[in-house]
N, C-alpha and C positions, 0 to 999 in steps of 0.2 A: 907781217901784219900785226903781230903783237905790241911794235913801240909805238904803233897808232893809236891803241888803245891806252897804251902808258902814256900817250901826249895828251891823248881827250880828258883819260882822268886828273890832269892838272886841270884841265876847266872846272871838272865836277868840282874837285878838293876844295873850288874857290865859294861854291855856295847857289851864286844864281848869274844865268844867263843875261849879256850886254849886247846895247845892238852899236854893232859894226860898221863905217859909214867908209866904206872903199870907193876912192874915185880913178875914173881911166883905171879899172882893173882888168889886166889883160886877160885875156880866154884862157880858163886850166888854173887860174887861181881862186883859193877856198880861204876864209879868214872864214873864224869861229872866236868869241871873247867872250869872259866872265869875271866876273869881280866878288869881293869879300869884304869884311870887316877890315881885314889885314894881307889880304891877299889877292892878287888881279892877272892873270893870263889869257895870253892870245895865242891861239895856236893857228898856221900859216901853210896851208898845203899846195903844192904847187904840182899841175896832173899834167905842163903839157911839156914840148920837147925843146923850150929855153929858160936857161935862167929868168929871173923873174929879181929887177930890184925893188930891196925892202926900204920905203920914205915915208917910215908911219911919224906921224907928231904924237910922239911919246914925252911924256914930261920929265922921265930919266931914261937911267941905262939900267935896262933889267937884272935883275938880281942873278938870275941864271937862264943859258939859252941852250935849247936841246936841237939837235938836228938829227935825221935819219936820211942820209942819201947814198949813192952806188956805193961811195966810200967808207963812210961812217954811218955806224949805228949806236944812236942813244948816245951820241957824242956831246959833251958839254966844250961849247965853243962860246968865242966873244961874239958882239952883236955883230952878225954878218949883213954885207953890204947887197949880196942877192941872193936869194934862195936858188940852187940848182935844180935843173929838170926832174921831173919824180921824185921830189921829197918834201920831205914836212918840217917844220920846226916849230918850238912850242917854249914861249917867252912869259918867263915867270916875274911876276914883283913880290916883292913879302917885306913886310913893315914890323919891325918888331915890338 
């Protein structure tokens, strides 16, 4: 339960809450976003027992992407194509 809290706090880090516009989002999926002067993350939880693909219209490729599932904890991976059953990930941009 702990890297949940390390994924929420990239929201905080970014300043103030954005609202999320999810279409056909399947049952078990959780999208939380926040943005900043210089900094924008989305954090993506997925509570049911399928993968779950991710087709957000993002304007790049995030700077860094965290996942926490059966396998990996607090793993920095590239942008992945689904998120797996029971896990979260948490999609950073940063502008220097």
């Amino acid at each position: 339960a702990y890297y949940a809290f390390t994924a929420f706090n990239e929201l905080r880090k970014c300043g103030r809450a954005v609202r999320v516009t999810v279409r056909n989002a399947p049952k078990g999926l959780w999208v939380a976003a926040a943005a900043g002067a210089r900094r924008r993350a989305v954090m993506l939880a997925n509570d049911s027992d399928a993968a779950v693909p991710i087709r957000g219209e993002f304007d790049s490729e995030p700077t860094v992407v965290r996942i926490t599932d059966v396998d990996r904890t607090d793993a920095v991976v590239g942008m992945p194509a689904s998120l797996p059953p029971h896990s979260f990930a948490v999609l950073v941009w940063e502008r220097p």
